[in-house]
C-alpha positions as CSV (number, residue, x, y, z in Angstrom):
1,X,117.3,279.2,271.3
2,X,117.0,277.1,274.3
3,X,117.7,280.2,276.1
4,X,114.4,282.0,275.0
5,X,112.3,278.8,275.6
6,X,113.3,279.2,278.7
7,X,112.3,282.2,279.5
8,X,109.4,282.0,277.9
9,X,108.4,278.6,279.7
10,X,109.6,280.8,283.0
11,X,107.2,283.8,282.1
12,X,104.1,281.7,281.0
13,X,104.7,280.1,284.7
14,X,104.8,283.6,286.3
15,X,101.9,284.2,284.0
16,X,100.0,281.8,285.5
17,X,100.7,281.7,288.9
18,X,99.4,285.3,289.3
19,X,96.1,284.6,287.5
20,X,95.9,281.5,289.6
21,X,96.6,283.9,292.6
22,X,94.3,286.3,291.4
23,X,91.2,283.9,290.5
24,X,91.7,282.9,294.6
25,X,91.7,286.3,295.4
26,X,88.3,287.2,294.0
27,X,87.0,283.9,295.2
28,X,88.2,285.2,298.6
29,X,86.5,288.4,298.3
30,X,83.1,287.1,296.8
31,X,82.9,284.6,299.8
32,X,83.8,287.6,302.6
33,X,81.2,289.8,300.3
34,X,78.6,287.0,300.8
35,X,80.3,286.6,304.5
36,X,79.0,290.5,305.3
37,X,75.7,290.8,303.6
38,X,74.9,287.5,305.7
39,X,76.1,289.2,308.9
40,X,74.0,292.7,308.0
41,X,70.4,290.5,307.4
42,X,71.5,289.3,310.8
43,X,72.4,292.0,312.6
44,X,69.1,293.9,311.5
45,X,66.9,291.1,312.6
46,X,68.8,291.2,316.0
47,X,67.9,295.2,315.7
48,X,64.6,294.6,315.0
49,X,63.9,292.1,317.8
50,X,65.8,294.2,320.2
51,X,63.4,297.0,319.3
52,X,60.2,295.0,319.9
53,X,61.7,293.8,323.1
54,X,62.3,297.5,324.2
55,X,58.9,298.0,323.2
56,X,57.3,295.7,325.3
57,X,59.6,295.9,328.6
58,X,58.5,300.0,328.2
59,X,54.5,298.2,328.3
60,X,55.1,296.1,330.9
61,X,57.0,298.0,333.5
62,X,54.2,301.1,332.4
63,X,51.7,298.8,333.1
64,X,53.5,297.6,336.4
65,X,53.8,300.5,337.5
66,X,50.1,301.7,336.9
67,X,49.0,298.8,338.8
68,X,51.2,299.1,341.8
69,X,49.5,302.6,342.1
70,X,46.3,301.4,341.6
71,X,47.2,298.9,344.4
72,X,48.1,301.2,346.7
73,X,44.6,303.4,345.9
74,X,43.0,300.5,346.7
75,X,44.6,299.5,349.6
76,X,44.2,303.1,350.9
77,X,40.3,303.0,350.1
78,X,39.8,300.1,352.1
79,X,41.5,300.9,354.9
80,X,39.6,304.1,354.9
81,X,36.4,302.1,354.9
82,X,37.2,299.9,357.5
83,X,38.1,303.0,359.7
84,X,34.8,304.3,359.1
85,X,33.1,301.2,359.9
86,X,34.8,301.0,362.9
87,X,33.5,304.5,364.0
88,X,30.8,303.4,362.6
89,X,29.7,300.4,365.2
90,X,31.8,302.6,368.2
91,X,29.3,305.1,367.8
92,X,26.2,302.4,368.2
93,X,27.7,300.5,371.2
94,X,28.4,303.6,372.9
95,X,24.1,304.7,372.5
């Protein structure tokens, strides 16, 4: 009798070992669950914030670029007018 009371004091233990083991198990996997979807809501807000900021480098250097041309128009313009200035008042002294 004291035979069967021990194995059944040794398979209750087993018995609950593994649903102890178990129960941590899930916990486990719940907190790494909760541990991903925290890490997806962050990795699309980096996504989305990378996106705006390719958004706006792409305006600015468009814009930077459009400017430098419009620059060098001007630049050109005025250099042209001051040439024709210049033959301008050459002509005069030379009358």
């Amino acid at each position: 009798m004291g035979a069967i009371v021990a194995v059944f004091l040794a398979l209750t233990g087993w018995q609950w070992r593994l649903a102890s083991r178990l129960s941590n198990a899930e916990t486990s996997a719940e907190q790494g669950a909760r541990l991903a979807a925290e890490a997806d809501a962050r990795a699309d807000i980096l996504e989305r914030r990378l996106n705006e900021h390719q958004v706006y480098s792409a305006r600015e250097y468009a814009n930077r670029e459009n400017l430098a041309a419009l620059e060098n128009k001007l630049i050109e313009a005025i250099n042209r007018l001051g040439d024709r200035l210049d033959n301008a008042f050459m002509h005069r002294e030379v009358r």
